[in-house]
N, CA, C and O atoms as a GROMACS GRO file, in nm:
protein
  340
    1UNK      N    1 -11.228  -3.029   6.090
    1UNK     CA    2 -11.163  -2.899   6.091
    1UNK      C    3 -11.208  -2.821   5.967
    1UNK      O    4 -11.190  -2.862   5.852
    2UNK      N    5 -11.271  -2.697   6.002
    2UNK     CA    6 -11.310  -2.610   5.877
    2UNK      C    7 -11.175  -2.569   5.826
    2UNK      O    8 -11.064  -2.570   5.879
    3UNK      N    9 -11.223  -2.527   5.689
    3UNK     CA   10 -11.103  -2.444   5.589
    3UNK      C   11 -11.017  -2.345   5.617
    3UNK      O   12 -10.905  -2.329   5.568
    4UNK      N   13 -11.086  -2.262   5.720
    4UNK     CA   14 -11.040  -2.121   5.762
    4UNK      C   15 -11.033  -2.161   5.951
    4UNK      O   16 -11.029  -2.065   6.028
    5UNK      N   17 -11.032  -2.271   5.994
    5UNK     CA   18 -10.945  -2.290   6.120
    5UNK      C   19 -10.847  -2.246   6.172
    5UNK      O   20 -10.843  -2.205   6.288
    6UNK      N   21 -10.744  -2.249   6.085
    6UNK     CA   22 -10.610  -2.214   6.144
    6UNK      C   23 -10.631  -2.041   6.197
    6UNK      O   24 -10.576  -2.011   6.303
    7UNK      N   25 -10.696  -1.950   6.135
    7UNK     CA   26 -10.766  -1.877   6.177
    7UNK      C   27 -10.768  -1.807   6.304
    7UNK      O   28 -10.712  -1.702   6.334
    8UNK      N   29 -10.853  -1.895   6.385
    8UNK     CA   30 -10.861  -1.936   6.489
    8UNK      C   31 -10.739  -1.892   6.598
    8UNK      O   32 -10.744  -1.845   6.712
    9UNK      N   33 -10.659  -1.920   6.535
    9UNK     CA   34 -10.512  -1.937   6.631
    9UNK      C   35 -10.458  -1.787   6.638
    9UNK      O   36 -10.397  -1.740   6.734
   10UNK      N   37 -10.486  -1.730   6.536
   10UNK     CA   38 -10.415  -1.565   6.516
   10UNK      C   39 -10.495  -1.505   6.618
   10UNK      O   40 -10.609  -1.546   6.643
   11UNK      N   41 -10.433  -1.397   6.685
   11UNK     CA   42 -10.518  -1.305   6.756
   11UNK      C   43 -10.620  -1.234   6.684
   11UNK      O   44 -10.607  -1.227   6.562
   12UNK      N   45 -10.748  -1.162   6.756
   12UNK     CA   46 -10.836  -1.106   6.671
   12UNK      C   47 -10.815  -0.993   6.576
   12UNK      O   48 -10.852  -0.974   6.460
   13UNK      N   49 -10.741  -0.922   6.663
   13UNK     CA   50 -10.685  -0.787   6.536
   13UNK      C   51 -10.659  -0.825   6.417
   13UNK      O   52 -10.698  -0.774   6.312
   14UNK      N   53 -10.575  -0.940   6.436
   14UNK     CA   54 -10.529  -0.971   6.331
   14UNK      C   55 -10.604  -1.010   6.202
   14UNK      O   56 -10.592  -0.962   6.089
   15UNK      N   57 -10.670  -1.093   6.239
   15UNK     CA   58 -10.837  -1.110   6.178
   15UNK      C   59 -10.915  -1.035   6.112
   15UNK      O   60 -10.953  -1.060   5.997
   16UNK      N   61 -10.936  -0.963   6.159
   16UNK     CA   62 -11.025  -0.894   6.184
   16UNK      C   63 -11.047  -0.782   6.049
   16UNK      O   64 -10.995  -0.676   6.085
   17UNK      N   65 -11.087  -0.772   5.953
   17UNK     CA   66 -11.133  -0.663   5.843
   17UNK      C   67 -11.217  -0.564   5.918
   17UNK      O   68 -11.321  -0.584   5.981
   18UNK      N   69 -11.135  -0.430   5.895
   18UNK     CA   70 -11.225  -0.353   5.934
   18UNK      C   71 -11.263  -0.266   5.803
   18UNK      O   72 -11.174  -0.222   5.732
   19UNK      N   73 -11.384  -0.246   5.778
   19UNK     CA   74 -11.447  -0.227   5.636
   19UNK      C   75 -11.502  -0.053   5.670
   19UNK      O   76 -11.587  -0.026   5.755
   20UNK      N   77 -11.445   0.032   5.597
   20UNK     CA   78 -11.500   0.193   5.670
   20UNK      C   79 -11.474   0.273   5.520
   20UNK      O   80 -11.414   0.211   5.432
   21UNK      N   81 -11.517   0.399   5.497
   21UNK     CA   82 -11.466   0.432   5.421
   21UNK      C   83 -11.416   0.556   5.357
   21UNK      O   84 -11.424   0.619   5.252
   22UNK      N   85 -11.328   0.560   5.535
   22UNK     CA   86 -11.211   0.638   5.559
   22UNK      C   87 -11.073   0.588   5.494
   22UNK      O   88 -11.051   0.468   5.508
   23UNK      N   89 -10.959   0.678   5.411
   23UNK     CA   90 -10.878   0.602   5.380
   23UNK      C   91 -10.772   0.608   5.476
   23UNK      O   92 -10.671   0.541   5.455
   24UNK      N   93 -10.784   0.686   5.590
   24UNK     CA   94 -10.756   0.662   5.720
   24UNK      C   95 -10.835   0.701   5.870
   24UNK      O   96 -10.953   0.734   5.860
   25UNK      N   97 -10.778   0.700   5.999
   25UNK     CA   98 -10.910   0.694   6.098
   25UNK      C   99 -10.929   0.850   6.085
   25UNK      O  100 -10.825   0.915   6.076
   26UNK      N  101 -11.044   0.916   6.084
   26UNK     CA  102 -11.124   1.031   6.136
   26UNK      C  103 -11.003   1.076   6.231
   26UNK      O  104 -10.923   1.000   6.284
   27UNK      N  105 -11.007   1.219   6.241
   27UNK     CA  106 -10.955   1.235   6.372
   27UNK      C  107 -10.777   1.295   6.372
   27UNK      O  108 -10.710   1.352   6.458
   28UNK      N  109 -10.739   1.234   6.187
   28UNK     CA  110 -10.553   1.250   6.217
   28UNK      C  111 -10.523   1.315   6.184
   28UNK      O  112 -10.417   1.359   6.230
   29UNK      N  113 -10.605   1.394   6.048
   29UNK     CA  114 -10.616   1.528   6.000
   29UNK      C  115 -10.588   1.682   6.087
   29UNK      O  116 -10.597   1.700   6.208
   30UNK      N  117 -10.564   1.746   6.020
   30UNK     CA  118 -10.572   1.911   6.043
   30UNK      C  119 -10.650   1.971   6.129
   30UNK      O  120 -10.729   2.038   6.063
   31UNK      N  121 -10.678   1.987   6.282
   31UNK     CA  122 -10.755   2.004   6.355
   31UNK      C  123 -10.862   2.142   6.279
   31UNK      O  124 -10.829   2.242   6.216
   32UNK      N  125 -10.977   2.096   6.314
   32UNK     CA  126 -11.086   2.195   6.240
   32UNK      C  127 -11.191   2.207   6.102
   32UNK      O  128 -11.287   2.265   6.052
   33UNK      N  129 -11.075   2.091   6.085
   33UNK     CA  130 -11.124   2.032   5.933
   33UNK      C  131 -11.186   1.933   5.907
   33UNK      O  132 -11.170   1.838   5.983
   34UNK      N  133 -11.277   1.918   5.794
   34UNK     CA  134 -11.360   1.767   5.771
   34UNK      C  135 -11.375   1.734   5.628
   34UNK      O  136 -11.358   1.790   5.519
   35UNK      N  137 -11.416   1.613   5.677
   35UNK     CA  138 -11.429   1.545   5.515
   35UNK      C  139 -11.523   1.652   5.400
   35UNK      O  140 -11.492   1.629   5.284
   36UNK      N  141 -11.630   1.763   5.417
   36UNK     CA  142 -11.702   1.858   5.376
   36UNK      C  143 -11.541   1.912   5.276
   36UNK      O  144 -11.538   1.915   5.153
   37UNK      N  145 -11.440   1.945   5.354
   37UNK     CA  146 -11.313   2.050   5.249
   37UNK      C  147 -11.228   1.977   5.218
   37UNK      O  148 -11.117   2.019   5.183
   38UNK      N  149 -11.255   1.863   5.223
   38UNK     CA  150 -11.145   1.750   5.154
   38UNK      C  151 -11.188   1.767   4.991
   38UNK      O  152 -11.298   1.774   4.935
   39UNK      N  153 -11.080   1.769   4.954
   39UNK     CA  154 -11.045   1.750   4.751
   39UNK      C  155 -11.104   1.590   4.711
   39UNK      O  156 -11.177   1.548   4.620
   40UNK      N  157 -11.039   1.529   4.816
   40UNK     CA  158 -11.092   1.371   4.792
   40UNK      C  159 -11.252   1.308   4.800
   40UNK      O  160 -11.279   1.206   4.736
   41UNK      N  161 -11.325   1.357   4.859
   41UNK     CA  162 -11.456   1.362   4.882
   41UNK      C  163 -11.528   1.333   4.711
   41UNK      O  164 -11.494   1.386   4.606
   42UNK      N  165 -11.615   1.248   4.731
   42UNK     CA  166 -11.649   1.219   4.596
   42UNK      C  167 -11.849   1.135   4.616
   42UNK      O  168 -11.886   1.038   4.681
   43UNK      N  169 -11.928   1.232   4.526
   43UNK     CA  170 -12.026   1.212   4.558
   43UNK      C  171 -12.121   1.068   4.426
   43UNK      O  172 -12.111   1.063   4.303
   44UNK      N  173 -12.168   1.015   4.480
   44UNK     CA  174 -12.192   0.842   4.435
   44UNK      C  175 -12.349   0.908   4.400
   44UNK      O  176 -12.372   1.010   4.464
   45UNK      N  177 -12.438   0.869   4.324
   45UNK     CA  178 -12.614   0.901   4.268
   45UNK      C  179 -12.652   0.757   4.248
   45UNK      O  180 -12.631   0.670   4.162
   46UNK      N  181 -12.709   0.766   4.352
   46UNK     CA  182 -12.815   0.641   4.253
   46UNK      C  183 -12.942   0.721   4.315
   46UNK      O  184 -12.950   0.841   4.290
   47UNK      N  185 -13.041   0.660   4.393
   47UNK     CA  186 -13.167   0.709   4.442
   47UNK      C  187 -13.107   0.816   4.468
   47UNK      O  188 -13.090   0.895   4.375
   48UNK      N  189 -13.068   0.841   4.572
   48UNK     CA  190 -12.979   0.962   4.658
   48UNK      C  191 -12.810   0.987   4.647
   48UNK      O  192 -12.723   0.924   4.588
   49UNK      N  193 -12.807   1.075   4.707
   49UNK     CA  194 -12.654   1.090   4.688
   49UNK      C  195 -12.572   1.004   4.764
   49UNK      O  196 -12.647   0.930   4.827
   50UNK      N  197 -12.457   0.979   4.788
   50UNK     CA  198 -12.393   0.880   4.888
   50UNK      C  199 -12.242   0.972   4.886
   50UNK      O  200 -12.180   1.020   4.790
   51UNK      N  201 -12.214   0.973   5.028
   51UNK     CA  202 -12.044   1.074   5.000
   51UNK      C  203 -11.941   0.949   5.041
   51UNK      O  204 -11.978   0.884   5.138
   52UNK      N  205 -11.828   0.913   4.984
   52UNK     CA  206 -11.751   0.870   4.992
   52UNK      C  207 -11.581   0.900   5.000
   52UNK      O  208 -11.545   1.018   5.001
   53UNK      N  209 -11.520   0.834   5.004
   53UNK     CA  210 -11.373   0.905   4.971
   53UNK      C  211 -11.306   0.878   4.810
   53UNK      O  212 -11.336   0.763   4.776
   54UNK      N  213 -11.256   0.922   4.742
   54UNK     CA  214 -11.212   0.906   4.657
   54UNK      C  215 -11.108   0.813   4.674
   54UNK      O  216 -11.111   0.724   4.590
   55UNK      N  217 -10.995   0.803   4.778
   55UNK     CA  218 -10.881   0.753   4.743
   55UNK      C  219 -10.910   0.573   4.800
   55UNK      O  220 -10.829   0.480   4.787
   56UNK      N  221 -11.051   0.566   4.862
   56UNK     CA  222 -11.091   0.484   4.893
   56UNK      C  223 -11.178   0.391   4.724
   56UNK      O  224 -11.242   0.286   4.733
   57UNK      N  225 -11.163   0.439   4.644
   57UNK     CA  226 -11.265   0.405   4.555
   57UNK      C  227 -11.268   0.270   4.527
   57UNK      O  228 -11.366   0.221   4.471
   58UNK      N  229 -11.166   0.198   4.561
   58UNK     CA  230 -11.093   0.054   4.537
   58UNK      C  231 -11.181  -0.054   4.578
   58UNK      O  232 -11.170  -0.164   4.523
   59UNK      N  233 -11.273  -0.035   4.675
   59UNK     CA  234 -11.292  -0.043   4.805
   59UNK      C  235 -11.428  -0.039   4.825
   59UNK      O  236 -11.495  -0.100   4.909
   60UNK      N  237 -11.478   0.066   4.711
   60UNK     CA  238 -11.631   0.094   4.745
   60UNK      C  239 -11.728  -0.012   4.758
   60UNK      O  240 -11.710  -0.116   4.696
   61UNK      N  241 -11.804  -0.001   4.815
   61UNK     CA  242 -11.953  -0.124   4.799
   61UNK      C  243 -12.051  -0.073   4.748
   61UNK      O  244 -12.042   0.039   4.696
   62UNK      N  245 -12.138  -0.124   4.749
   62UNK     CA  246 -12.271  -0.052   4.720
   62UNK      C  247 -12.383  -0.048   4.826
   62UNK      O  248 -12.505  -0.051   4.810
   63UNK      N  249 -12.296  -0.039   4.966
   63UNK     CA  250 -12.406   0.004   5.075
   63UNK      C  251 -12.321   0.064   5.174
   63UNK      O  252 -12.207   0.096   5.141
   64UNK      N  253 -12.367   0.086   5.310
   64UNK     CA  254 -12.328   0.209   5.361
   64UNK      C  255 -12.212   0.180   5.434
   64UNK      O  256 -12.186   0.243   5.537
   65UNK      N  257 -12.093   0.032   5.364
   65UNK     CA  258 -12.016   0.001   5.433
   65UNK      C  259 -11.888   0.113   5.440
   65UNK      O  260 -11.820   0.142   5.538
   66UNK      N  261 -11.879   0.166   5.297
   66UNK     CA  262 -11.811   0.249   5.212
   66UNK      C  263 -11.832   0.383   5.196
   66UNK      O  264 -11.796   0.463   5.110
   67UNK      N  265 -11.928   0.398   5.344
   67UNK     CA  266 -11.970   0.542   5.281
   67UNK      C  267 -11.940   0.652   5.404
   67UNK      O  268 -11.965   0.623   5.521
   68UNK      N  269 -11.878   0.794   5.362
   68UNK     CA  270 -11.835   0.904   5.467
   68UNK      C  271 -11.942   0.976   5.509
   68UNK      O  272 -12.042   0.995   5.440
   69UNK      N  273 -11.919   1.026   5.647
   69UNK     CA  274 -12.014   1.174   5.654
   69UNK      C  275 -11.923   1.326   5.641
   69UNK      O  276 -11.818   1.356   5.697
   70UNK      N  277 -11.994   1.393   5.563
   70UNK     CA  278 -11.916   1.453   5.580
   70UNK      C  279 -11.906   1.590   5.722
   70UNK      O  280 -11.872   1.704   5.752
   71UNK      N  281 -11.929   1.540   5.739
   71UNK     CA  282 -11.901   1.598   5.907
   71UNK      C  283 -11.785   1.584   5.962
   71UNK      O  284 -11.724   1.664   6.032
   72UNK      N  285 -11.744   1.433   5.914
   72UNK     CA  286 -11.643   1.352   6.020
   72UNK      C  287 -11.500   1.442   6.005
   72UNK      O  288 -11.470   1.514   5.910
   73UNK      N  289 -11.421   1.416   6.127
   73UNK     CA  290 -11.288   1.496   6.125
   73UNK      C  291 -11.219   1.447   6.014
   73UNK      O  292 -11.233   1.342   5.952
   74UNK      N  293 -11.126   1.557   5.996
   74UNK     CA  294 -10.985   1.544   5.900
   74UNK      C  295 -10.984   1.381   5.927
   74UNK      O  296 -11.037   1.322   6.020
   75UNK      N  297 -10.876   1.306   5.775
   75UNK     CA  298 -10.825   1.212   5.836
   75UNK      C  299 -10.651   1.266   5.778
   75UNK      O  300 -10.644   1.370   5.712
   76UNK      N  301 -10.541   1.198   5.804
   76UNK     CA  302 -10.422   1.240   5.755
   76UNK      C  303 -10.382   1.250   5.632
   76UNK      O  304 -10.269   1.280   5.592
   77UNK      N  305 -10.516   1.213   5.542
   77UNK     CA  306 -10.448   1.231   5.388
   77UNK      C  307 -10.542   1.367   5.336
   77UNK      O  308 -10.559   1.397   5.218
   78UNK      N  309 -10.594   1.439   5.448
   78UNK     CA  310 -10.701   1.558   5.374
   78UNK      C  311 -10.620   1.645   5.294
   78UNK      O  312 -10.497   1.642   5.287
   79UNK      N  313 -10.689   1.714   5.243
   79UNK     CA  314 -10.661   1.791   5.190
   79UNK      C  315 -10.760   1.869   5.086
   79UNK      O  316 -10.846   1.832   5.005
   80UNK      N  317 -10.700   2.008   5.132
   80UNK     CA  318 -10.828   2.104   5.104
   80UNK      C  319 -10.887   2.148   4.975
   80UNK      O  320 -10.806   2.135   4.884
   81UNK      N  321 -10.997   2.193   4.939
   81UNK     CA  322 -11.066   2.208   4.831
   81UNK      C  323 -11.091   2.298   4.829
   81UNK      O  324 -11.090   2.359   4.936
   82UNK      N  325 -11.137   2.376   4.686
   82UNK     CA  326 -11.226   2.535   4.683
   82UNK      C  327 -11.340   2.493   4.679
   82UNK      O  328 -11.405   2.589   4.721
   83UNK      N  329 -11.388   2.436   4.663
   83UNK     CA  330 -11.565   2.401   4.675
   83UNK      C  331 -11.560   2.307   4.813
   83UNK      O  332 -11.527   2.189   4.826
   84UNK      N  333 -11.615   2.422   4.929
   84UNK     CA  334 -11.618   2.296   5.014
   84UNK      C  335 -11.808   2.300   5.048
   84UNK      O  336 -11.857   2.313   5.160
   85UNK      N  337 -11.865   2.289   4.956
   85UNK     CA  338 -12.001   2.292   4.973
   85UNK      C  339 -12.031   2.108   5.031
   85UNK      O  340 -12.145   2.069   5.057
   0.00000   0.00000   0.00000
């Protein structure tokens, strides 16, 4: 019996890490709006730029597990910015 067996027995949801890096789903936000006029939006440099969420920062990786578009819809914690470049 492996270490992480019991595992096994839980349903998959339950299991299951889902790794995104939305600090909630796309979609719950302010109809019309996107991660582009979110305040939280926070831009990462290394080679290139990388957009992420801020309130997600906990969380970040260093590949594209952690990373937003900003295209994607509102999520329920948006909230708007004056620079929505």
């Amino acid at each position: 019996m492996t270490r992480h067996a019991h595992l096994m027995e839980l349903p998959e949801h339950v299991c299951r890490v889902v790794k995104h890096g939305h600090a909630a789903n796309p979609g719950t936000g302010p109809a019309g709006e996107t991660c582009r006029t979110c305040k939280h939006k926070a831009a990462v440099h290394h080679a290139r730029r990388y957009w992420k969420c801020g309130l997600t920062r906990a969380t970040w990786t260093g590949g594209p597990g952690s990373d937003i578009r900003l295209k994607d819809p509102s999520c329920r914690y948006w909230e708007g910015c004056r620079d929505a470049r």
